[in-house]
C-alpha positions as CSV (number, residue, x, y, z in Angstrom):
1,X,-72.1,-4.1,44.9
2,X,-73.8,-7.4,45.7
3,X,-76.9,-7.9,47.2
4,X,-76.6,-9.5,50.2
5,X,-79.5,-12.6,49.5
6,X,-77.4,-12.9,46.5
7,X,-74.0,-12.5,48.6
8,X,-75.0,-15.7,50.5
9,X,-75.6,-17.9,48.0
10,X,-72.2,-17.3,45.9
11,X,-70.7,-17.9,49.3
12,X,-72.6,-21.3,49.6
13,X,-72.2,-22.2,45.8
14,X,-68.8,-21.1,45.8
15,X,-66.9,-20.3,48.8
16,X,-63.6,-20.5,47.5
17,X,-64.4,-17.6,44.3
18,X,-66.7,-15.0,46.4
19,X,-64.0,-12.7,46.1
20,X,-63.8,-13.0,42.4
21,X,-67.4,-12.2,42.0
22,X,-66.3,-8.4,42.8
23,X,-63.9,-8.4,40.2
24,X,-64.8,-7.4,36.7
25,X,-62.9,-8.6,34.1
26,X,-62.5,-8.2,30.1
27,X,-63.1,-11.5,28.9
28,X,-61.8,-12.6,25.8
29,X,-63.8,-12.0,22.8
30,X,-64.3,-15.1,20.6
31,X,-66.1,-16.7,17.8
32,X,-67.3,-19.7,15.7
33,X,-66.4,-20.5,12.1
34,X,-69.7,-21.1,10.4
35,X,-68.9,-23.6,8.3
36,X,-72.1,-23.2,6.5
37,X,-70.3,-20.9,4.3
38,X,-66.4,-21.5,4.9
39,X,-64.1,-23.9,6.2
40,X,-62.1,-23.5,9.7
41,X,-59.0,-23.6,7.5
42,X,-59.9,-21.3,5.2
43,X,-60.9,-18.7,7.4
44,X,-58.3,-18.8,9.9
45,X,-55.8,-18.5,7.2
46,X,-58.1,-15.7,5.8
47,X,-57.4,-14.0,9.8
48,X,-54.1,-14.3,9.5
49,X,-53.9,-11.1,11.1
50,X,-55.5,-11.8,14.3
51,X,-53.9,-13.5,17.0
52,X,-56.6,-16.1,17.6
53,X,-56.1,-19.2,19.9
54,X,-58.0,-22.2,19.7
55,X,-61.4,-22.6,22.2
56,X,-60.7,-25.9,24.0
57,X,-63.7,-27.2,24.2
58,X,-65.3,-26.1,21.1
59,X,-63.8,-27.8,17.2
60,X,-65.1,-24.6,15.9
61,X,-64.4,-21.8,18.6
62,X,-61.8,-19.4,18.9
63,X,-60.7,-17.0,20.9
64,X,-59.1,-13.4,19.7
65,X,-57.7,-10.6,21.4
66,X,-58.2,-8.1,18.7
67,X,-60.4,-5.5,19.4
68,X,-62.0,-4.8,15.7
69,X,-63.1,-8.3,15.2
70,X,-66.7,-7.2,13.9
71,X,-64.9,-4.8,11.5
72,X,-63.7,-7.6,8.4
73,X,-65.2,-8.1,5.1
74,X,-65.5,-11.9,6.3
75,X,-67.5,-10.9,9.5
76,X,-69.9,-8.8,7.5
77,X,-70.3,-12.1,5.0
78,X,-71.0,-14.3,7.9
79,X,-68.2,-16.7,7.8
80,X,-67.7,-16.2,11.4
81,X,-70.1,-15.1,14.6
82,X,-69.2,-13.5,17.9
83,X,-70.3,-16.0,20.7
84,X,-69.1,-16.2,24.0
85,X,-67.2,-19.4,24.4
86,X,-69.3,-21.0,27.0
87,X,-72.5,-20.2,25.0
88,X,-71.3,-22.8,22.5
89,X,-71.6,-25.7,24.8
90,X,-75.7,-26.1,24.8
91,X,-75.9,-27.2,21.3
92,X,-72.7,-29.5,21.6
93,X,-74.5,-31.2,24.7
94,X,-78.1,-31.1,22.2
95,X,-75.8,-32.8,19.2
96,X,-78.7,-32.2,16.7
97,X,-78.3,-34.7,13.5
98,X,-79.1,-34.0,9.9
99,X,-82.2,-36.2,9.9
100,X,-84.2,-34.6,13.2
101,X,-86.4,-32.2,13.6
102,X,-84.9,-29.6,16.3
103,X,-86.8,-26.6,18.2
104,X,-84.8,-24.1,19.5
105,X,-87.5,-22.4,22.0
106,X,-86.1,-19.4,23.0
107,X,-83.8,-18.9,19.7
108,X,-83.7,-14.7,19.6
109,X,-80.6,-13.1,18.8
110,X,-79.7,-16.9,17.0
111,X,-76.7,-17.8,18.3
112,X,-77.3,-20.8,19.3
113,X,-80.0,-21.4,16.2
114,X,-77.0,-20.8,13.8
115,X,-74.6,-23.1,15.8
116,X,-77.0,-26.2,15.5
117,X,-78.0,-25.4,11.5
118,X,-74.4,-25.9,11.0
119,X,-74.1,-28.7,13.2
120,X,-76.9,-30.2,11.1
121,X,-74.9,-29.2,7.6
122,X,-78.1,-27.5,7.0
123,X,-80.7,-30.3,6.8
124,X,-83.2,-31.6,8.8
125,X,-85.4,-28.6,10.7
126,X,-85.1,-26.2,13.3
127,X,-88.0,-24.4,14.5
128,X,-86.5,-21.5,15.7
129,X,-89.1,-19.9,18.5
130,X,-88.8,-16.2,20.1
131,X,-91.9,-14.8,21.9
132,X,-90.5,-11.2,21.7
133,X,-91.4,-9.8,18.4
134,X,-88.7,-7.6,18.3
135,X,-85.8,-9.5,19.1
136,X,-87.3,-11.8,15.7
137,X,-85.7,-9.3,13.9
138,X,-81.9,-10.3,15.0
139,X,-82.9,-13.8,14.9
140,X,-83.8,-13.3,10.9
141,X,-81.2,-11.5,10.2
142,X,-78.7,-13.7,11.7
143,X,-79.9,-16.8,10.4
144,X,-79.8,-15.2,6.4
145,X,-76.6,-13.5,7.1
146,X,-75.4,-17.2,8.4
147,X,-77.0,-19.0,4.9
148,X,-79.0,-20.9,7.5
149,X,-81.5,-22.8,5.1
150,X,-83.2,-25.2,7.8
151,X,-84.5,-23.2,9.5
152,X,-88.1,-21.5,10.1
153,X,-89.2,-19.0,12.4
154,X,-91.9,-18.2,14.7
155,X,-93.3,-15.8,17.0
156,X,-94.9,-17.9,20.0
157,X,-95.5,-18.1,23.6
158,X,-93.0,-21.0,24.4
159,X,-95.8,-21.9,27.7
160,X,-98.1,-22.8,24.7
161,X,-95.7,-23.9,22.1
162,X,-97.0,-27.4,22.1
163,X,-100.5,-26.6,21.0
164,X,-99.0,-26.3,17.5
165,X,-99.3,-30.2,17.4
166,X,-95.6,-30.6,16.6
167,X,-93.6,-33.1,17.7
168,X,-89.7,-32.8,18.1
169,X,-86.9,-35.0,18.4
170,X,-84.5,-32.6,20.2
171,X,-85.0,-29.2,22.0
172,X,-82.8,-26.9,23.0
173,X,-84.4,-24.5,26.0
174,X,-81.9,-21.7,26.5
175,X,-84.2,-20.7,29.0
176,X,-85.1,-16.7,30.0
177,X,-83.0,-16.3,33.4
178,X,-82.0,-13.1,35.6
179,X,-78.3,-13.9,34.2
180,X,-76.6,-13.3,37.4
181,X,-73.6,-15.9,35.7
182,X,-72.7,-12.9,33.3
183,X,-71.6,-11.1,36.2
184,X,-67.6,-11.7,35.2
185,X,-68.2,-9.1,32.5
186,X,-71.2,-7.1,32.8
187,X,-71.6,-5.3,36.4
188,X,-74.6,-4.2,35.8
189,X,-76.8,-7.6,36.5
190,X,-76.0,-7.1,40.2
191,X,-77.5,-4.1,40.3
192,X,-81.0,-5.8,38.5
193,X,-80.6,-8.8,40.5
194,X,-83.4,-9.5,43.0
195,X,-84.7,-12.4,44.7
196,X,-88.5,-11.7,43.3
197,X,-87.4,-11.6,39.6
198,X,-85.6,-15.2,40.5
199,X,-88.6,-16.7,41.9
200,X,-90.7,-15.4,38.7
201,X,-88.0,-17.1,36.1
202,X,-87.6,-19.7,38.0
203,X,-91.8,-20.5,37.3
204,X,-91.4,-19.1,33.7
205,X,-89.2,-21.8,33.4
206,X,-90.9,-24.5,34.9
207,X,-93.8,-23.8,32.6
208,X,-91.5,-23.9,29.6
209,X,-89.9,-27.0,30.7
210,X,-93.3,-28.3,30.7
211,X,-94.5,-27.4,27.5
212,X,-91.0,-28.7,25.9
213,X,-92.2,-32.0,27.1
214,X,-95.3,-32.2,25.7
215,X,-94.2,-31.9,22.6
216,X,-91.1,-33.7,23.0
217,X,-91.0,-37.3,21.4
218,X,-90.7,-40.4,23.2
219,X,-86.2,-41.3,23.9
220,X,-86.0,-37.4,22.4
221,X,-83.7,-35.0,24.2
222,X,-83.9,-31.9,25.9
223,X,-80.7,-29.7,26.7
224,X,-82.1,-27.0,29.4
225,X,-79.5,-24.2,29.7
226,X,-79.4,-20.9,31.6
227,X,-76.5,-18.2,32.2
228,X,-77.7,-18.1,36.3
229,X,-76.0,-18.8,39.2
230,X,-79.0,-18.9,41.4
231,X,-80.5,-22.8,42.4
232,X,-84.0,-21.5,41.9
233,X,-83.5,-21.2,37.9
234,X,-81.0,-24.5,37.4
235,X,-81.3,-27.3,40.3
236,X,-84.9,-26.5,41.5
237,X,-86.7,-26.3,37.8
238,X,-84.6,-29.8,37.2
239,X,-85.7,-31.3,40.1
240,X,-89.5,-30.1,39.1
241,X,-88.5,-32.1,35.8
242,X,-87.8,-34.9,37.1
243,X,-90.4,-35.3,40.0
244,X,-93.5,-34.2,37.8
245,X,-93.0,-34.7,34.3
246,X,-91.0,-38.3,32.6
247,X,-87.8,-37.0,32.3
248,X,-84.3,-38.5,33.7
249,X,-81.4,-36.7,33.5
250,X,-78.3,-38.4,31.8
251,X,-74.5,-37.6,32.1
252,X,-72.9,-34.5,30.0
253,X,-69.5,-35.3,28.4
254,X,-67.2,-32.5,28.3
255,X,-63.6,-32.1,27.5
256,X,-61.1,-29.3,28.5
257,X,-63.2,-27.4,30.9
258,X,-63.3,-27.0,34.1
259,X,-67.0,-27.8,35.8
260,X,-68.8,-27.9,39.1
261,X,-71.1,-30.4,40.3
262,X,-74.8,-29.3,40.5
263,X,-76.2,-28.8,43.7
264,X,-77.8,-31.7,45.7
265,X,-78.9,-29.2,48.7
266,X,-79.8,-25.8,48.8
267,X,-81.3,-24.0,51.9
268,X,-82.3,-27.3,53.6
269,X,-83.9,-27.9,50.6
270,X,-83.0,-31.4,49.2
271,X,-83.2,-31.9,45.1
272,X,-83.7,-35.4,43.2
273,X,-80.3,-37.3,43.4
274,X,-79.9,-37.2,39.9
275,X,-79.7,-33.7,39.4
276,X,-76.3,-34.5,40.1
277,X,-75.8,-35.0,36.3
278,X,-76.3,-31.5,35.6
279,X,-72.9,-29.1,35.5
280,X,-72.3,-25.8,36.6
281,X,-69.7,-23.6,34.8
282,X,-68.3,-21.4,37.2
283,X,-67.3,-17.7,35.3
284,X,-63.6,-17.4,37.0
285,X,-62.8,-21.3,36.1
286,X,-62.4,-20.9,32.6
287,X,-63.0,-17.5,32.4
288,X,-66.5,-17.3,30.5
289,X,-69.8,-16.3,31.4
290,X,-71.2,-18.3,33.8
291,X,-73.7,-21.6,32.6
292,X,-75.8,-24.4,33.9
293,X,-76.3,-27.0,31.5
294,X,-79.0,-30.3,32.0
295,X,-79.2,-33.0,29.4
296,X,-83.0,-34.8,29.9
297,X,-84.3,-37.5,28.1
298,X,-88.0,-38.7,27.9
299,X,-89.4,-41.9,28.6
């Protein structure tokens, strides 16, 4: 059941799906090659058994309908990881190069880390960040069962992470949100949800925001990404951005998929105008989780 604060604003974000959000579907499962250790070609013809069908919007992504995808010989080697196909977009917006030096600041299970070191072809460096000590242990083991070679890890407060004296030319803040857009698959988060948590992100996120932009250098990038619904985690930290710290948003590109403006008005509360460049993936669109995506440059 949805809460009812949480009710209203699906109703104002999206009047036309409300009804959808008490639906739960089975999304497709699906997965990137990781070409750090195979081609697309090769591996696909290696699946041959799977009925697979190419992710629109990703060169790399698939979609499968099999259930046992996690149960190959090539999954165990790591030619291919399970991602949801909406998850792929952040580091396709980022478009880390060979020659940069990336930090992923909130990198834990690696998904996303993985994505950009192939991306990259394995050069350059990611700094791949996770303040949980725990979840460091998926991140490590994903990035050595990838072959990821670029990257190194550490265990840091991202609030703080700019004290390491570190500048970067591109960051990628996945950012730690009540994930209220996963709702399509995973009923639980309603029953998590609550308007308190939202308001404690959505200063978390702030303060991460921050510190990416201290140590951000000058024309570098930062893609700010969370799997929320709710304005308080995506147009109000953006509009923070923007107002107290020298970042402008720019335009995101993106081919074959459906997306939503970002919101320029939110309970009487007005945001920056060019907030507006930020998108909104809406789950029952394109039937993935649910994202809101921000390309900002410094200056």
């Amino acid at each position: 059941m949805i809460p009812k604060l949480l009710e209203a604003k699906i109703r104002t974000i999206y009047p036309e799906s409300f009804d959808k959000f008490n639906t739960i579907v089975k999304l497709k499962k699906s997965f990137r090659v990781n070409t750090l250790k195979i081609s697309k070609k090769e591996l696909i013809e290696r699946l041959n058994f799977f009925e697979i069908e190419k992710i629109p919007w990703c060169d790399h992504g698939f979609f499968v309908s099999n259930e046992n995808i996690t149960n190959t010989i090539e999954y165990f080697l790591g030619y291919y990881y399970i991602q949801d196909s909406a998850s792929m977009i952040p580091p396709i917006v980022l478009d880390p190069k060979e020659n940069e030096l990336v930090l992923d600041m909130t990198a834990s299970p690696g998904s996303k880390t993985t994505q950009m070191a192939a991306l990259m072809n394995n050069k350059g460096l990611i700094v791949a960040n996770d303040i949980n000590m725990k979840r460091l242990t998926a991140l490590r083991f994903n990035l050595q069962k990838c072959g990821v070679a670029n990257a190194i890890v550490t265990n840091l407060d991202g609030r703080w992470i700019h004290n390491m004296q570190v500048s970067f030319d591109k960051i990628l803040l996945d950012a730690p949100c009540s994930s209220s857009g996963t709702c399509i698959s995973n009923p639980n988060v309603f029953s998590s949800w609550n308007q308190g948590k939202v308001n404690q992100l959505s200063r978390l996120q702030k303060q991460l925001l921050e510190s990416a932009y201290k140590c951000l250098n000058e024309g570098g990038v930062i893609v700010y990404s969370t799997c929320s619904i709710d304005p308080e985690e995506n147009e109000e930290v953006i509009d923070f951005a923007v107002k107290n710290l020298n970042l402008k948003t720019e335009k995101i590109k993106l081919n074959h998929i459906k997306t939503r403006d970002s919101l320029t008005v939110f309970e009487k509360r007005e945001y920056d105008s060019s907030v507006k460049n930020a998108v909104r993936i809406n789950p029952f669109d394109n039937m993935t989780e649910g994202f809101f995506i921000c390309k900002l440059r410094k200056y």
